[in-house]
C-alpha positions as CSV (number, residue, x, y, z in Angstrom):
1,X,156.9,-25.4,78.9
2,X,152.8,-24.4,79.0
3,X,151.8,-23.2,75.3
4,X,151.3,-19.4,77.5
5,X,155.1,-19.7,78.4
6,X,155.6,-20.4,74.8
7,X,154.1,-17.2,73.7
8,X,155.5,-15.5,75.4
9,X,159.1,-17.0,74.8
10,X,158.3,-16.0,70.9
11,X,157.2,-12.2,72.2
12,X,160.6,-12.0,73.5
13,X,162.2,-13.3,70.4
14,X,160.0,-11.4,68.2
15,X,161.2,-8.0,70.5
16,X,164.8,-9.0,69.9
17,X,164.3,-9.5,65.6
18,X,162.0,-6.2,65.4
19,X,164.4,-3.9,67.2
20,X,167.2,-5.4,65.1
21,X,165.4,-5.3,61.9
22,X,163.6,-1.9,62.2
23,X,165.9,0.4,64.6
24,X,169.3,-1.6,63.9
25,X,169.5,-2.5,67.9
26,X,171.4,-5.8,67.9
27,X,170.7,-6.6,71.8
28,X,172.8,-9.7,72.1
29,X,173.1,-10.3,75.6
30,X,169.1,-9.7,75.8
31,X,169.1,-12.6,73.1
32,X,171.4,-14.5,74.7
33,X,169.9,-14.3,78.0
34,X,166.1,-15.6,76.6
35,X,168.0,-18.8,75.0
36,X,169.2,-19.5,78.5
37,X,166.7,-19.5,80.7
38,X,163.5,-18.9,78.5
39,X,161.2,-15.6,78.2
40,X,159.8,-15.6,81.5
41,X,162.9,-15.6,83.6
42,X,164.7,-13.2,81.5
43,X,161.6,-10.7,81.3
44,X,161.7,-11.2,85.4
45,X,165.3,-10.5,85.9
46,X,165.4,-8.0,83.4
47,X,162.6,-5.8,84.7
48,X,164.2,-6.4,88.3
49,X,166.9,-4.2,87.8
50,X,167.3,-1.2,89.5
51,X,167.1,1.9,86.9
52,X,166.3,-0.3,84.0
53,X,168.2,-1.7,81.4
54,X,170.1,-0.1,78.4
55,X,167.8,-2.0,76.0
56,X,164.5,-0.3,77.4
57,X,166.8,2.9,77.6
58,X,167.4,2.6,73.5
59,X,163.6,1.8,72.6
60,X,162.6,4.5,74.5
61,X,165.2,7.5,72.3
62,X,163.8,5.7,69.4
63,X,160.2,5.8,70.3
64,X,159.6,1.7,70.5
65,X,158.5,1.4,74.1
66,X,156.3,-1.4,72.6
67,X,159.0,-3.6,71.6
68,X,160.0,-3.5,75.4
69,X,159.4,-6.5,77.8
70,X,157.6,-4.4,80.3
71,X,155.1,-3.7,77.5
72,X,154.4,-7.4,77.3
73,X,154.9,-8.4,81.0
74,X,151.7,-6.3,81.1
75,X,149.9,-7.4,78.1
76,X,146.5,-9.2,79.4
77,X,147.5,-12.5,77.6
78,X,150.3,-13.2,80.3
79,X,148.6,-12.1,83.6
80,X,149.6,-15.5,85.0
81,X,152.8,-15.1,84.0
82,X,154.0,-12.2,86.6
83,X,153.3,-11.2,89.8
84,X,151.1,-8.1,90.5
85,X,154.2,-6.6,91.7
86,X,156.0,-7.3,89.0
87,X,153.4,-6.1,86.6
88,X,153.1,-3.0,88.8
89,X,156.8,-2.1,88.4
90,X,156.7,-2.6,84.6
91,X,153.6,0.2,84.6
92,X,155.4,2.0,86.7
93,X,158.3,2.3,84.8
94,X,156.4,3.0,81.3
95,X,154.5,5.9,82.9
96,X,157.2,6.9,83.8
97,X,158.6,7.1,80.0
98,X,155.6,8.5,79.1
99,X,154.1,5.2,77.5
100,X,150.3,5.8,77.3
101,X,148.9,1.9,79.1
């Protein structure tokens, strides 16, 4: 794994400890699902889905659209990580939610 992939593999664990510690989100299957197959290829299936997921759906009633993985597929740092397309659909979806980018 490249030290960038690495990163961003903490990000996602970092998400999963500070929506747990601060809002009292235990997202378990997001957790689960980053020890599997890594940060990268969870943020890509999870921003995939159609509508969203009920994780982005609970940082968004408590105001912590930052802690959400299309914040950081979008994030500068991991450009090289995503696909315009993806990155796109992550904006996209935060505008959406009224996250100011």
């Amino acid at each position: 794994m490249r030290e960038i992939e690495k990163r961003f593999n903490n990000d996602m664990v970092n998400i999963y400890n500070t929506a747990k510690r601060e809002l009292g989100y235990n997202a378990n299957r997001f957790i689960k699902l980053v020890s599997e197959k890594g940060g990268v290829e969870a943020a890509k299936q999870l921003i995939s889905k159609e509508g969203g997921t009920y994780g982005f759906e609970v940082l968004w009633e408590n105001n912590r659209l930052d802690l959400s993985v299309e914040a950081h597929v979008i994030k500068e740092e991991y450009k090289n990580l995503f696909t315009e397309e993806e990155r796109q659909l992550c904006i996209d979806r935060l505008k959406k939610f009224g996250f100011n980018i």
